[in-house]
N, C-alpha and C positions, 0 to 999 in steps of 0.2 A: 695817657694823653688827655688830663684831664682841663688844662688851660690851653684853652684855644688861640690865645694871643700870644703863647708862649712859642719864641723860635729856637730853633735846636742845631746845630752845627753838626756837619757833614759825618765827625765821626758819630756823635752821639745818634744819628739817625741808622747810621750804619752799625751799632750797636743793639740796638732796638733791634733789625730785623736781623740780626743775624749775618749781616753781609759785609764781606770786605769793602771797604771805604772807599777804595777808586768803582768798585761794581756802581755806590750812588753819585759818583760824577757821572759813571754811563748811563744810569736811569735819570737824571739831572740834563744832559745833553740828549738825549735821544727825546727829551719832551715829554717821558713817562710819570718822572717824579718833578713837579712844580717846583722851586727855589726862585729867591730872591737875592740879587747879589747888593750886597750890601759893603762892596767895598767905595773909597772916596778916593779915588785915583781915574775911576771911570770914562770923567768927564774933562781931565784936565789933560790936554797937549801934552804939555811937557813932561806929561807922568811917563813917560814911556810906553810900555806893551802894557795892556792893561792883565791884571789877575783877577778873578772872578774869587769874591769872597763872602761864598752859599750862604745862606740862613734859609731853615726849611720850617716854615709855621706850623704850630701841632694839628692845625684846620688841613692844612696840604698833604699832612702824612699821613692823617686819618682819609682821608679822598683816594691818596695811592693803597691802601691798605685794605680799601673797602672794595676799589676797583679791582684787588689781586682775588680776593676772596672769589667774587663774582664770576671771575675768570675763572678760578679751580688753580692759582699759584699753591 
């Protein structure tokens, strides 16, 4: 994690820790792990249902990784 600017998508973050990839859409929606949805459907009407499309900053996975520690994960 050494580019902090750098964003990593949902598997690649779920790789990192070891965890099944829908486990980080539940840390993702529960508010534990920060993401940014970086899909362009979001804002338009006609887009239909919108799909959320993660990007997790190497800054926001070091903060979830620091807070797990902390805790005793």
């Amino acid at each position: 994690m050494e580019d902090k600017d750098r964003t990593l998508k949902v598997k690649e973050v779920a790789e990192f820790l070891s965890l099944h990839y829908t486990k980080v859409y539940q840390l993702i929606a529960s508010g534990q792990l920060k993401a940014i949805d970086i899909s362009t459907k979001k804002n338009k009407p006609s887009a239909g249902k919108h799909r959320p499309n993660w990007r997790i900053p190497n800054s926001y996975l070091s903060e979830f990784v620091e807070s797990r520690r902390n805790n005793g994960w």
